[in-house]
C-alpha positions in Angstrom: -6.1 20.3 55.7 -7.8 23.6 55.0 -11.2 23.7 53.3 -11.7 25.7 50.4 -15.0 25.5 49.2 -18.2 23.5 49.9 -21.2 23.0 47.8 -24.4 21.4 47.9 -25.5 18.5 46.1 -28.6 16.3 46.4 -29.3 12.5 46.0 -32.8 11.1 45.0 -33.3 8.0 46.6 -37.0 6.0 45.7 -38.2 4.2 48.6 -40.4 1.8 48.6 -43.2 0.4 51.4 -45.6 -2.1 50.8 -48.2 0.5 50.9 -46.4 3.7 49.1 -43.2 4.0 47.0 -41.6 8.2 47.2 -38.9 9.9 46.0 -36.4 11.1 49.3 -34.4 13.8 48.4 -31.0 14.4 50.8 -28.8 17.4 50.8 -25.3 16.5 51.1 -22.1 18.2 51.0 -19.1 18.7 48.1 -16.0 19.6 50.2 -12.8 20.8 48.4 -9.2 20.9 50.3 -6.1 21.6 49.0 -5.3 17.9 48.3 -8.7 16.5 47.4 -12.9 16.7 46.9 -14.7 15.0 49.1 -18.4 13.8 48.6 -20.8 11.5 51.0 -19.5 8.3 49.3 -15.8 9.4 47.3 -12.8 10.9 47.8 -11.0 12.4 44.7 -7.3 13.6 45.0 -7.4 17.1 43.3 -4.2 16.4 40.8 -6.7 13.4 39.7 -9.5 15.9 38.8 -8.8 17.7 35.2 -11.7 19.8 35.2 -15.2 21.0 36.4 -18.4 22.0 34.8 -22.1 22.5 34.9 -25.3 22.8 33.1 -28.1 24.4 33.8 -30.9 22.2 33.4 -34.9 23.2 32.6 -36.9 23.4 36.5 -35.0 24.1 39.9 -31.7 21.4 39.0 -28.9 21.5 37.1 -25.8 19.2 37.2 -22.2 19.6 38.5 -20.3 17.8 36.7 -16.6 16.6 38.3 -14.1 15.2 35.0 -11.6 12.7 36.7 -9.0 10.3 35.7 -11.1 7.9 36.5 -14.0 8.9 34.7 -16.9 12.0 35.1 -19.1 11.9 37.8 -22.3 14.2 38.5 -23.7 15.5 41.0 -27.4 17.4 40.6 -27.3 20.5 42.6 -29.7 23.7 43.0 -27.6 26.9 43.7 -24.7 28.1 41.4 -21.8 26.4 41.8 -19.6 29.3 40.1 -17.8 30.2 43.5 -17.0 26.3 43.7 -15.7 25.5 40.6 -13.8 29.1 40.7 -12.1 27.7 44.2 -11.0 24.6 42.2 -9.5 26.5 39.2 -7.8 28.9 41.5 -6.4 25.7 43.2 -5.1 23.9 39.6 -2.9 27.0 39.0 -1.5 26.6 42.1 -1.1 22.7 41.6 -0.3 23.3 37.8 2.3 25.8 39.0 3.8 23.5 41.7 4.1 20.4 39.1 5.8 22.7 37.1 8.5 24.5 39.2 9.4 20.5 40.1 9.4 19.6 36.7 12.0 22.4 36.4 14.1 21.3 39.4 14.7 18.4 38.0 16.0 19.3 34.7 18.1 21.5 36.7 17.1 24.7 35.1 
């Protein structure tokens, strides 16, 4: 299982004392393989993902945002994902092109 791209995504959790309540902020990781994404707490396999996208939002964070079968899930990051999200379309033509070439085997063409 070769990596192909990682990116860095934060989650804002509030915790709360009985003397203080603050925001912790942890940097975790998006890793992308040839089969799936991989974040802190999912697992998507990539022929499941249909696209990705961000928006840059006003202040230091924007949002990834990851469009699955299952739904669209976002991730707030801080640098630009562009090499990321370029790694995952380069890998859809190569799964698009795969899908394809079997589709063809099987028709017998």
């Amino acid at each position: 299982m070769t990596l192909l791209a990682s990116h860095p995504y934060y989650k804002v959790e509030r915790e709360i004392t009985s003397l203080e309540q603050k925001n912790v902020e942890y940097e975790r990781m998006l890793y992308l393989y040839e089969d799936k994404l991989v974040t802190h707490r999912r697992e998507f396999n990539t022929e499941h993902i249909f696209d990705m996208s961000y928006r840059w939002m006003s202040g230091e964070d924007s949002i990834l945002y990851v469009h699955t079968s299952k739904g669209v899930f976002s991730y707030s990051i801080k640098d630009d994902p562009m090499d990321f999200i370029e790694a995952f379309k380069e890998l859809e033509k190569r799964i698009l092109k795969k899908q394809a070439e079997q589709y063809e085997q099987r028709r017998g063409l």
